[in-house]
C-alpha positions in Angstrom: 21.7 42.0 8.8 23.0 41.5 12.3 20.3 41.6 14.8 17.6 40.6 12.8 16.6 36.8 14.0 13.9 35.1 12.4 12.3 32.2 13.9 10.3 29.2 12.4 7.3 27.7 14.9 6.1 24.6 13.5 3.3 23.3 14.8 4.1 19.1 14.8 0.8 18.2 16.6 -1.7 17.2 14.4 -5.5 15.7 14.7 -7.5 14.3 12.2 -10.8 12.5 12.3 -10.3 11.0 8.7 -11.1 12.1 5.0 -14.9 13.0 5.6 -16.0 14.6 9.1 -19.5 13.5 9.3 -20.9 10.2 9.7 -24.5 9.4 9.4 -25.5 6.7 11.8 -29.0 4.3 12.2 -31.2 5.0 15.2 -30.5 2.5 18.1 -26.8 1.2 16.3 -23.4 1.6 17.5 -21.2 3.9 15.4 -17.7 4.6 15.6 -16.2 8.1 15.5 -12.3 7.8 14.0 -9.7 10.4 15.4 -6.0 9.6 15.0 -2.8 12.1 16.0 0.6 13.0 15.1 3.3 14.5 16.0 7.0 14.8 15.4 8.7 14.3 18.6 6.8 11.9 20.4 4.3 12.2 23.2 4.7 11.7 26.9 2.0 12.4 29.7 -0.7 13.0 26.2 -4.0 13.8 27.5 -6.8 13.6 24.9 -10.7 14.5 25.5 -13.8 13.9 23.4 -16.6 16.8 23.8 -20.0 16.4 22.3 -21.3 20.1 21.0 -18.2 21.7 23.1 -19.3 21.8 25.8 -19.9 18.0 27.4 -16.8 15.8 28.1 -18.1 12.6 27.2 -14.4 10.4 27.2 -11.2 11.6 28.9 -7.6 9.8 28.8 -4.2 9.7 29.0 -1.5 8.0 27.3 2.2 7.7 29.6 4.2 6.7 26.4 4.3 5.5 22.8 4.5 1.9 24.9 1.4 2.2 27.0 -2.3 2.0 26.2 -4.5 5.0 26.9 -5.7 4.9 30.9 -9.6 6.1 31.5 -9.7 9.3 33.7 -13.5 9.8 33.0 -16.3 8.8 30.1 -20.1 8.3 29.7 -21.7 4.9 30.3 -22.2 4.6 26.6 -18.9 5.1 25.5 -15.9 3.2 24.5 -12.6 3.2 23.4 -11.3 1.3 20.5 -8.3 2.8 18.8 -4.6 1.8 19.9 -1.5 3.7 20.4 1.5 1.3 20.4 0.9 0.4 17.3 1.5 2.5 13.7 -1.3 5.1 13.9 -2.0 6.9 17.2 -5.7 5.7 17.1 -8.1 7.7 19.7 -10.9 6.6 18.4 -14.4 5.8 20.6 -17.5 3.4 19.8 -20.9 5.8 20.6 -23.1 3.0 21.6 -27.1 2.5 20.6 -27.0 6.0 19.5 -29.9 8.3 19.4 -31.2 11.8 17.7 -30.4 13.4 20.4 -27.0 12.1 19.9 -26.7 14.0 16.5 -23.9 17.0 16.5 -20.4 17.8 16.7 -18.3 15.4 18.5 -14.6 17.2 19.0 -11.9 15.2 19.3 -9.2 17.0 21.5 -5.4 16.5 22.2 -3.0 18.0 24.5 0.6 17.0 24.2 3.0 18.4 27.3 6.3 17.3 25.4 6.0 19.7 22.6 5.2 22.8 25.1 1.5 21.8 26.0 1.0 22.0 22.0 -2.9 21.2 22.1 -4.6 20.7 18.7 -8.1 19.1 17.8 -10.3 17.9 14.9 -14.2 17.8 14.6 -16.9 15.1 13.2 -20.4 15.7 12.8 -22.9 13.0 13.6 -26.2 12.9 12.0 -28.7 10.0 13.2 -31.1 8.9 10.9 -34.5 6.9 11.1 -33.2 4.2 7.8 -30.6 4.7 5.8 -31.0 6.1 2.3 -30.6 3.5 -0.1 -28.8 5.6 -3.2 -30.1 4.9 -6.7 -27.7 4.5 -9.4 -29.7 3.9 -12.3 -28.6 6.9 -14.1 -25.1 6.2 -13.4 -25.9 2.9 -14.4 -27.4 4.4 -17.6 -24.2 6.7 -18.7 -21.8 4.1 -18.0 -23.6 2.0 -20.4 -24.3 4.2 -22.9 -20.2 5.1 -23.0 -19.2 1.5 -22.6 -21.3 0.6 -25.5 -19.9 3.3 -27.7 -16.2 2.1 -26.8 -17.2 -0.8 -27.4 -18.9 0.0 -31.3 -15.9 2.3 -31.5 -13.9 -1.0 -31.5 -15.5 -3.0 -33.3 -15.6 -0.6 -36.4 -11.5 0.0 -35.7 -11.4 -4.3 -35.9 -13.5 -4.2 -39.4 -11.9 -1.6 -41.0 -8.9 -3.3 -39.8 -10.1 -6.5 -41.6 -11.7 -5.5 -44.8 -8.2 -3.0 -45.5 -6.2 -6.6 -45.4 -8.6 -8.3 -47.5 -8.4 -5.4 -50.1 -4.4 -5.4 -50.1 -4.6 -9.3 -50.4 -6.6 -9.3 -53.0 -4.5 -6.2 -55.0 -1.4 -8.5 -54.0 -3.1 -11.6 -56.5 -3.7 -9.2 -59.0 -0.3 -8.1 -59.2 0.6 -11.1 -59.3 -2.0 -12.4 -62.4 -0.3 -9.6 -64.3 3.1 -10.5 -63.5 2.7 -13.9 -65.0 0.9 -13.0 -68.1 
């Protein structure tokens, strides 16, 4: 059909904050909130921004080139950055320091990338601050996985016996045969 165009857009800016997106953190600890990027064609003049609940910029930087380290523009006090962008993974991450309930929400990770048309994607972790961490019990998986590796393991050792006791029979058949042979 002449005329008729049809055009692809690909969106090669992408943001993750790993495979989970909340992270449960002690009262008074430091906890680390992972973001990472990609994208197809590179970056150049990348400005990324971390909001807590939307609406409060709480680190803002910018990254010249694949060869530079992120530059601070603005942050809070209590924040830090710790990922790395000349190496492998574009790492954005930030350290939250001696965090506190009212720390607990939605920390939004945010990336603007001028070299792909000002292509601006973003990813979003939820923070939940606790009192003690909840130590998980496992006795009932403890209890199943027993239970199933003790029938494998019967399950064997009747397969090995059977095994056993069907080779002494044909042995035994075998000196027969040969008693009657000779006779």
């Amino acid at each position: 059909l002449p005329g008729l165009h049809v055009f692809a857009i690909a969106f090669a800016l992408e943001v993750s904050v790993g495979k989970t997106n909340t992270v449960m953190a002690l009262n008074n600890s430091d906890v680390l909130l992972p973001c990472t990027f990609t994208t197809c064609i590179g970056f150049q003049d990348l400005v990324f921004t971390w909001y807590f609940n939307s609406t409060e910029m709480i680190y803002h930087g910018m990254i010249k080139n694949k060869a530079s380290e992120p530059s601070l523009v603005g942050r809070n006090p209590r924040v830090e950055f710790v990922g790395s962008t000349t190496g492998k993974d574009n790492n954005i991450s930030i350290l939250l320091k001696n965090v506190e309930f009212s720390d607990a929400g939605k920390y939004t990770c945010h990336v603007r990338n001028p070299k792909e048309k000002k292509a601006q994607h973003n990813a979003t972790i939820i923070l939940t601050v606790v009192q003690k961490m909840v130590e998980t019990d496992n006795t009932v998986t403890l209890i199943i996985v027993g239970v199933v590796g003790g029938l494998i393991g019967l399950l064997i050792l009747f397969m090995l016996i059977k095994r056993v006791v069907l080779f002494i029979i044909k042995k035994t058949q075998d000196g027969k045969k040969e008693c009657l042979v000779s006779s």
